[in-house]
C-alpha positions as CSV (number, residue, x, y, z in Angstrom):
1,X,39.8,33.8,5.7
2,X,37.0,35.1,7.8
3,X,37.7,38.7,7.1
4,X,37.8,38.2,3.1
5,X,34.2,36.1,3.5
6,X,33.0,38.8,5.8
7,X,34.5,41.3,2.7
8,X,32.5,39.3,-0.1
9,X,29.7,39.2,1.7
10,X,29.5,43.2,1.9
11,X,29.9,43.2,-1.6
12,X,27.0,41.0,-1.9
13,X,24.4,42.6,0.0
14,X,25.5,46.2,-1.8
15,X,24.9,44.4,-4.9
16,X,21.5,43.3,-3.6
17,X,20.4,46.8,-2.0
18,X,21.2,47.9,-5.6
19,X,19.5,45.9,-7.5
20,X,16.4,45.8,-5.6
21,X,16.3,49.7,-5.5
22,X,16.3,49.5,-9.4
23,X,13.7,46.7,-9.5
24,X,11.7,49.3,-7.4
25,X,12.1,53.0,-8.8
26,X,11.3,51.0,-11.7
27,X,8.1,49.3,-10.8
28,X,7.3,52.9,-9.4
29,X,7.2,54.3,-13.2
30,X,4.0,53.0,-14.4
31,X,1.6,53.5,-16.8
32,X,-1.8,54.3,-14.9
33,X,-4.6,54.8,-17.4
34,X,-5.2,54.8,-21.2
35,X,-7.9,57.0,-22.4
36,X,-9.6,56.9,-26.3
37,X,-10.1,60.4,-26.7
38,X,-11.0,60.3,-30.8
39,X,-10.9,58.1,-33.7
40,X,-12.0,57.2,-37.0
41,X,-13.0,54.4,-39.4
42,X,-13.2,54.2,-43.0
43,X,-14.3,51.0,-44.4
44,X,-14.6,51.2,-48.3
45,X,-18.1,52.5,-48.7
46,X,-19.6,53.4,-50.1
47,X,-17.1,52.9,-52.9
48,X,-13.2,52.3,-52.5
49,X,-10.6,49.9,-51.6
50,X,-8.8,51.0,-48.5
51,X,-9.2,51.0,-44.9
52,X,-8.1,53.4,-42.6
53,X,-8.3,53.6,-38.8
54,X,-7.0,56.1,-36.2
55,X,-7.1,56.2,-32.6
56,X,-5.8,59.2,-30.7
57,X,-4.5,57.8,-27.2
58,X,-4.2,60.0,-24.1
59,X,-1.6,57.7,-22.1
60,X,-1.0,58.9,-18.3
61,X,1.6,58.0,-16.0
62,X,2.1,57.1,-12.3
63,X,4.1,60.5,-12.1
64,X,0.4,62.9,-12.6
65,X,2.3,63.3,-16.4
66,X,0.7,62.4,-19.5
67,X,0.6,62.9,-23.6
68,X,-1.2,62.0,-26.4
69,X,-0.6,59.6,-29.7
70,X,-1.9,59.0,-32.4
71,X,-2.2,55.3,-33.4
72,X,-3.1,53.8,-37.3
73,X,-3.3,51.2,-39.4
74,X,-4.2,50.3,-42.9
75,X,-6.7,47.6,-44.4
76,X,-8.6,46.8,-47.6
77,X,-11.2,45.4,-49.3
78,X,-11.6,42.8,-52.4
79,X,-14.2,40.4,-54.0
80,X,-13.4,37.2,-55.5
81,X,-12.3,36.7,-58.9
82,X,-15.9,35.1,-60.0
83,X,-18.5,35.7,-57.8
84,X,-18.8,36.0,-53.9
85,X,-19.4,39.0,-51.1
86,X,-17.1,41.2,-50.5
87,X,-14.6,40.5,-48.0
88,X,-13.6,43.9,-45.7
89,X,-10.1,43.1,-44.1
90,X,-9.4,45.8,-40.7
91,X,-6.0,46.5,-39.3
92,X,-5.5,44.6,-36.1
93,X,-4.9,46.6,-33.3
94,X,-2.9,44.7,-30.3
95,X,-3.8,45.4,-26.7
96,X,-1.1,48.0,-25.6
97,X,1.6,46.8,-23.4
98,X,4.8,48.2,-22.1
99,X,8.2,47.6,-22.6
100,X,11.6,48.9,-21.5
101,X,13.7,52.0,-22.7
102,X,16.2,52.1,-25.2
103,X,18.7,52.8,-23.3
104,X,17.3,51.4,-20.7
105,X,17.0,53.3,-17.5
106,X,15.2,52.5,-14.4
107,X,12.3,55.3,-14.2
108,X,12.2,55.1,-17.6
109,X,8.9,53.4,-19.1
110,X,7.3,52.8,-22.7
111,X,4.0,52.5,-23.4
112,X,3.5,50.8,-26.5
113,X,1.2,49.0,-29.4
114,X,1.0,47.2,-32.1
115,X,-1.0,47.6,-35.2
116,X,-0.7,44.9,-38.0
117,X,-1.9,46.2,-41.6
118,X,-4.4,43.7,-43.3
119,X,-4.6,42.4,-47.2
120,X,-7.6,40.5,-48.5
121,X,-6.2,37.2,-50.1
122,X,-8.9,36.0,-53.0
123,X,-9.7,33.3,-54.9
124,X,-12.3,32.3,-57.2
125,X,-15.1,32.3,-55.1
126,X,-14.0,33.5,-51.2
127,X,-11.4,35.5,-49.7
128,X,-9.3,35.8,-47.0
129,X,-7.6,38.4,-44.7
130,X,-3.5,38.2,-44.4
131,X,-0.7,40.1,-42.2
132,X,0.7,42.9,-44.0
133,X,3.4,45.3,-42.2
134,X,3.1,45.8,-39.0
135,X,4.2,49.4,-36.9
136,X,5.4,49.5,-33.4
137,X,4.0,52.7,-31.7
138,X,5.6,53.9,-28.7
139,X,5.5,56.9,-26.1
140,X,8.2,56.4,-23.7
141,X,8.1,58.2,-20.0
142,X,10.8,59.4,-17.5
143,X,9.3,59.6,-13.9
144,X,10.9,61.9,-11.9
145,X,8.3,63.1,-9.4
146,X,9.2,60.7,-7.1
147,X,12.1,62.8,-6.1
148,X,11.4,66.1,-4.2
149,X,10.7,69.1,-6.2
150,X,14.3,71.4,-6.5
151,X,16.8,68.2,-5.8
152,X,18.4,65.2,-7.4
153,X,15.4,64.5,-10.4
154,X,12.9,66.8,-8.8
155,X,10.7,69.1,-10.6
156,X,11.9,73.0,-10.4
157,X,11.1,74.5,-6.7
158,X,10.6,78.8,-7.5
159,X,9.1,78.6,-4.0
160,X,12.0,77.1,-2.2
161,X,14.9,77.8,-4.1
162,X,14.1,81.3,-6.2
163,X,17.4,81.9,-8.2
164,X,17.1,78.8,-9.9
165,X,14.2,75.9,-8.8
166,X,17.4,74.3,-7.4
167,X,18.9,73.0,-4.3
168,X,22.9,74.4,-4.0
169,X,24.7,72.2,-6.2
170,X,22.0,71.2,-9.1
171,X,21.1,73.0,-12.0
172,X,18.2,73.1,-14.4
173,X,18.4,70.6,-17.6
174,X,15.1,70.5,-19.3
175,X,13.2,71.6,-16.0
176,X,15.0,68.7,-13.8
177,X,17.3,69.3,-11.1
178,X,20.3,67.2,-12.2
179,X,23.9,67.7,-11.4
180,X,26.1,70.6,-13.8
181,X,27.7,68.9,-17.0
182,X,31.2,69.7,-15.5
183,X,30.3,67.4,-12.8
184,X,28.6,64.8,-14.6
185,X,31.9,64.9,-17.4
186,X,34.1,63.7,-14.6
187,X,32.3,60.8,-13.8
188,X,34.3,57.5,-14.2
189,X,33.2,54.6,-16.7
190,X,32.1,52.5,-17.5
191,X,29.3,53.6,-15.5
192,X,29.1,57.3,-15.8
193,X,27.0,60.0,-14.4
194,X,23.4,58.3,-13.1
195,X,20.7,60.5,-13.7
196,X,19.0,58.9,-11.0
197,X,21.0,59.3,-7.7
198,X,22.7,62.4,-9.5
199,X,26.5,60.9,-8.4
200,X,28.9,58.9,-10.1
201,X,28.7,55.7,-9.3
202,X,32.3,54.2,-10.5
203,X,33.9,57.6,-8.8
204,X,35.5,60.3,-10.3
205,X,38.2,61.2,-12.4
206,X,40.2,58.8,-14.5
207,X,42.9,56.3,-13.4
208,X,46.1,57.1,-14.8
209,X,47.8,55.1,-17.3
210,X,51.6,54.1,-16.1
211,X,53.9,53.5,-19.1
212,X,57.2,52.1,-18.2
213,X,60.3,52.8,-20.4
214,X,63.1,51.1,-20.3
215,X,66.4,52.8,-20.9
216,X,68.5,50.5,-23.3
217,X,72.3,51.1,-23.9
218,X,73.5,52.0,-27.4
């Protein structure tokens, strides 16, 4: 009895080690500034009906990365059926946020905002602005700086490693150090290969399936 507690409890705190090095690769992906860097607004005038507004975003990440993206939304404007002023009704831009990856993976982050198209809604003497469609715009990120240049989800390493950026055993895939495809193709599921330690979590190889066949007489 002892040794199977003292067996479940090993399991436990491997399980917790785990999880609380996810939780923390994770929180180390991060989105660390948001910069403007151009837009434009068109609001109806001096004659029209539409408006139309555009932010370009330059989104940086706690890994030195960054990119750009460009971010719109549509509006319009309307006067009431019988007299009134005109009513001018802007996309709403949301305050960015971010979210997690699909799939999701643990240095794996996506910034993200939401723009909601406007309609003017008239009547005879006022109007009003309403929700029209809405568009979800994401940039997602994979941090892999974190891990030393030419090894397991490091950046290429000329300097160290001058036949291939690589330490002995890892190859280039879209200028990350990850492990060969014939490697990664004999990891076990369910898990599979993790791009993040670079090993196979569930083992290797597949378990054999045993079929047993029973002879019968004729």
């Amino acid at each position: 009895m002892t040794r199977l507690f003292a067996r479940v409890l090993e399991v436990f705190l491997l399980a917790v080690i785990f999880t609380i090095s996810a939780i923390v690769t994770s929180i180390a992906c991060s989105v660390t500034s948001r910069v403007i860097t151009s837009s434009s607004y068109n609001d109806c005038s001096p004659i029209g009906t539409i408006i139309y507004k555009l932010e370009e975003n330059k989104i940086t990440f706690s890994d030195g990365d960054f990119d750009n993206i460009q971010v719109y939304g549509l509006g319009s404007c309307a006067y009431p059926s019988i007299s009134g002023s005109q009513k001018k009704c802007a996309p709403a831009f949301n305050t960015p946020t971010t979210i997690g990856c699909v799939p999701a993976a643990s240095n794996c982050v996506r910034w993200s905002q939401l723009v909601v198209d406007k309609v003017p809604s008239c009547g005879l003497f006022s109007c009003t602005c309403a929700d029209g469609p809405s568009n979800q715009f994401t940039l997602p990120e994979y941090c892999w700086n974190e891990a030393t240049a030419g090894t397991c989800g490091g950046a290429l390493d000329f300097s160290t490693y001058p036949s291939t950026g690589c330490a002995t055993g890892f190859v280039s895939q879209d200028g990350i150090c990850q492990r060969p495809f014939t490697y990664q193709q004999n990891c076990a599921p369910p898990s599979g290969y993790s791009e993040v330690t670079c090993d196979c979590p569930d083992g290797t190889g597949f378990s054999p399936i045993l079929i047993e066949c029973v002879r019968g007489r004729v």
